[in-house]
C-alpha positions as CSV (number, residue, x, y, z in Angstrom):
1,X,2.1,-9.5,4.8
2,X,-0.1,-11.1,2.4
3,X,-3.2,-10.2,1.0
4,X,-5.4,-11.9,-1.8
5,X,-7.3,-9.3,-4.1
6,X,-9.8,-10.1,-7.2
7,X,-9.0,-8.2,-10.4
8,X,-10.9,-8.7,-13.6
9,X,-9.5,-10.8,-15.5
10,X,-9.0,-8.1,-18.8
11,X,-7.4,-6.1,-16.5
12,X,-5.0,-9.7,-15.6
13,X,-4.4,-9.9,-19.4
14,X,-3.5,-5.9,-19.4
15,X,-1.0,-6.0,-17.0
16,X,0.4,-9.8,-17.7
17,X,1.2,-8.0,-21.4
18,X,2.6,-5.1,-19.9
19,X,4.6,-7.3,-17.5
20,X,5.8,-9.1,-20.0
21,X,6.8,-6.4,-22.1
22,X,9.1,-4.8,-19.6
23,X,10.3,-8.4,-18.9
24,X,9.1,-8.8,-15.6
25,X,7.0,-11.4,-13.6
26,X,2.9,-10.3,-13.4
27,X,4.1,-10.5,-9.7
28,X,6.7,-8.2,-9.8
29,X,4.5,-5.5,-11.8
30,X,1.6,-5.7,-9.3
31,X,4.0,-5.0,-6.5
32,X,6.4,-1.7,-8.2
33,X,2.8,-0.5,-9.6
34,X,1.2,-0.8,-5.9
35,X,4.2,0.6,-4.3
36,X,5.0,3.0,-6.4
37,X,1.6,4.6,-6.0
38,X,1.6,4.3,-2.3
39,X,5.0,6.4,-2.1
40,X,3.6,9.2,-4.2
41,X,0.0,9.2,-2.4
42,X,2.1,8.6,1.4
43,X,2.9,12.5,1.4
44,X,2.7,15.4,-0.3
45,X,4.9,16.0,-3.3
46,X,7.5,19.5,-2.8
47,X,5.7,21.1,-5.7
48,X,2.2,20.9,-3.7
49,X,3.7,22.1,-0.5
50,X,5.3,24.8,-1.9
51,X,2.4,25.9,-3.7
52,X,0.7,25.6,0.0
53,X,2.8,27.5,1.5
54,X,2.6,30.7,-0.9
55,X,-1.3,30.3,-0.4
56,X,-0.5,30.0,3.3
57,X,1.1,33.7,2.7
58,X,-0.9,35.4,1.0
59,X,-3.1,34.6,3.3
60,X,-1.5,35.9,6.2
61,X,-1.1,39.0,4.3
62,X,-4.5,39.3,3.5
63,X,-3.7,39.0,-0.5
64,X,-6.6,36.0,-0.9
65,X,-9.9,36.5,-1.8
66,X,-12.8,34.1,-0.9
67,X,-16.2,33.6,-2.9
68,X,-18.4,31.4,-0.8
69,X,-20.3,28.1,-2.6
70,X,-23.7,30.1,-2.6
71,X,-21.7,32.6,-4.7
72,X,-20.3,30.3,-7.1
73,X,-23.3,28.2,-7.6
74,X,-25.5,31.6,-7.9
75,X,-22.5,32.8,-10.4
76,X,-22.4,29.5,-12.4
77,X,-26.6,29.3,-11.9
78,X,-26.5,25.6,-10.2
């Protein structure tokens, strides 16, 4: 699939030097850069659903506590 996008052109000259500098075509950056990013955004990474799934436990055994927004904006005086 093709698709035409407008970039600044400082940011053309950024990434054309930084292309260039890891001796690749301005091409080639844009598309590792681009898919690199989608991968880590497509799912979760382990850390994160680790980290959910001890939340997700302490939950179920009632070891969380909530503060509501009111609370936290009376707290923080918002």
């Amino acid at each position: 699939m093709r698709k035409l996008i407008d970039l600044d052109p400082e940011v053309i000259q950024i990434l054309d030097e930084e292309a260039k500098a890891q001796n690749r075509s301005l091409k080639s950056l844009i598309e590792k850069t681009v898919t690199e990013k989608a991968h880590r955004v497509s799912e979760p990474s382990e850390s994160y659903k680790q980290m959910m799934d001890d939340m997700l436990t302490k939950l179920d055994q009632g070891n969380l506590k909530f503060t509501s927004a009111e609370e936290v904006l009376k707290r923080y005086e918002v």
